[in-house]
N, C-alpha and C positions, 0 to 999 in steps of 0.2 A: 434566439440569437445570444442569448445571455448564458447560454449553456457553452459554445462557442468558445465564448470569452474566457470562460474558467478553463475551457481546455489549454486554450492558447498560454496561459499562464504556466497551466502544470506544465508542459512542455518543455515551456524555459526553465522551468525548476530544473526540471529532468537532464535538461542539456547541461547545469551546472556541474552536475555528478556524473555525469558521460564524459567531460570533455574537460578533464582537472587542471590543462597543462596554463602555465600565465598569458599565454595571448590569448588562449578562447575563451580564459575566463571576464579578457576584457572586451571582447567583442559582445558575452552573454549580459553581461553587466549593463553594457550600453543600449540591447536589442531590449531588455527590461525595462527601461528608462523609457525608450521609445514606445511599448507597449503602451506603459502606465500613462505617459504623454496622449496616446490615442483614444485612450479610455477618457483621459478629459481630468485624470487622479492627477495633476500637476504637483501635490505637496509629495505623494509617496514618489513620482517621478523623482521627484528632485535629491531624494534620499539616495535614488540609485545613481541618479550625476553626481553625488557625492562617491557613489562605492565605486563609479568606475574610475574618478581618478584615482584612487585606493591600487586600485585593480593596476592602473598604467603604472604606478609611481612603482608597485613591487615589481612589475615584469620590466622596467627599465630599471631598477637597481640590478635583476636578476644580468640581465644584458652585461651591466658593468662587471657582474661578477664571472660571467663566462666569457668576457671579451679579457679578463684580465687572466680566468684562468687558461684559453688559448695563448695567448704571450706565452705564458710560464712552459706551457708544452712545446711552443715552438723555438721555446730558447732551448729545453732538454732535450732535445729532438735536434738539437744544431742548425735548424733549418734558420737561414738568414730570410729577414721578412723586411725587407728593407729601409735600413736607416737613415734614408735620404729625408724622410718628415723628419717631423719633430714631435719628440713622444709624446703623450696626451697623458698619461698617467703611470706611475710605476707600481709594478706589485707587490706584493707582502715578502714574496720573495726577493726584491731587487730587480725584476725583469721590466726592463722597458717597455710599455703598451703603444703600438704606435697604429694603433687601430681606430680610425677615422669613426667610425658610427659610435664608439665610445664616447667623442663628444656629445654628441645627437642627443644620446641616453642622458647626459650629464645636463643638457639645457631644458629638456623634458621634465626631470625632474626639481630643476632649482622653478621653471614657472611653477610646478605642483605645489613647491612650495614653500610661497611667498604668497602673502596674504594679497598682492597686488594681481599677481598671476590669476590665483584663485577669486579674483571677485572677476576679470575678463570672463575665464571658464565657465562660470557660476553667473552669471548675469542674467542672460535669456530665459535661463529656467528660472531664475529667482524671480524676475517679470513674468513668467507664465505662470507660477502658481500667487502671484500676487502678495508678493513679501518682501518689496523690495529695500524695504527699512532694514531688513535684516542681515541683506550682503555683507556688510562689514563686519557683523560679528560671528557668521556660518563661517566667512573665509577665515578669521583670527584663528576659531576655534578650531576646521580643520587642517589649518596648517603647523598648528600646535599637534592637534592629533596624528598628525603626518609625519612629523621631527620627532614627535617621541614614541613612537608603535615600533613594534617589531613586526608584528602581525595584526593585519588589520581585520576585523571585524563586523559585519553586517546593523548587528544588533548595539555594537557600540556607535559604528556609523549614525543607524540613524534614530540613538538617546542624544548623540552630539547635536543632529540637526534639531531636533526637537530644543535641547537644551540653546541652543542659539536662538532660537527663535521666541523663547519664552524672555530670556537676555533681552534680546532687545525691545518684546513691548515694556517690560519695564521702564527702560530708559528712555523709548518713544514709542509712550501709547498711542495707540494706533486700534482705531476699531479695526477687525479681520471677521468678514466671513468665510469659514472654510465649508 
């Protein structure tokens, strides 16, 4: 059974490099997490509830970036797209966004990140791998990691979680068995 296991994983490896584009990468990211959840590995799970909001935060900026660059085409394009709302955002060129899901994208990402958002998101799993002293300083740190990345990272993802979790036994020691 335990051979199984290892397949199932390489798999998902597999699907990360098959399947590049920003939504499948957040579906992969999350099906990972659930994996690792089922295996009962609750701390490395929770490294990946950290990458997949990583994962959501870049595919709903990407949204913003192609909701704002449809605007732009559809104002050079003359095509009226109706100015009855009220714009939601303007582009770099000056064009009105009056594209509804735009908001959507915009509230997705401010929970992402805001360390209040981030401790809702992060709670369950933070309870399942039995850390939950640590919630406030995982969400601090990655919502700092979140504001300041361009591109986010696996391997920094999860030096962060680690690094947060070392943070707060300091501050409240806490026996942990992992």
């Amino acid at each position: 059974m335990a051979g199984r296991s290892d397949e199932g994983w390489v798999k998902l490896n597999n699907l990360e490099f098959e399947f590049s584009d920003v939504f499948s990468q957040v579906d992969i990211a999350n099906q990972q997490r659930v994996f690792l959840q089922k295996e009962k590995n609750f701390r490395k799970a929770l490294v990946f509830s950290l990458w997949t909001i990583c994962k959501e935060v870049q595919r709903d900026l990407d949204n913003c970036g192609h909701s704002n660059d449809m605007a732009d085409f559809l104002s050079d394009e003359g095509i009226d797209f109706g100015n009855s709302n009220v714009p939601v955002s303007t582009t770099r060129n000056g064009t009105e966004n009056f594209d509804s899901a735009y908001n959507i994208f915009q509230e997705r990402i401010l929970e992402r990140s805001t360390v209040t958002g981030l401790e809702k998101l992060l709670l369950r799993d933070v309870k399942k791998a039995k850390i939950e002293h640590a919630l406030t300083v995982i969400s601090t740190n990655l919502c700092h990691y979140i504001r300041s990345s361009q591109q986010y990272k696996l391997n920094e993802v999860r030096d962060l979680l680690e690094q947060s979790i070392n943070e707060s036994s300091i501050s409240n020691p806490v026996s942990e068995t992992v």
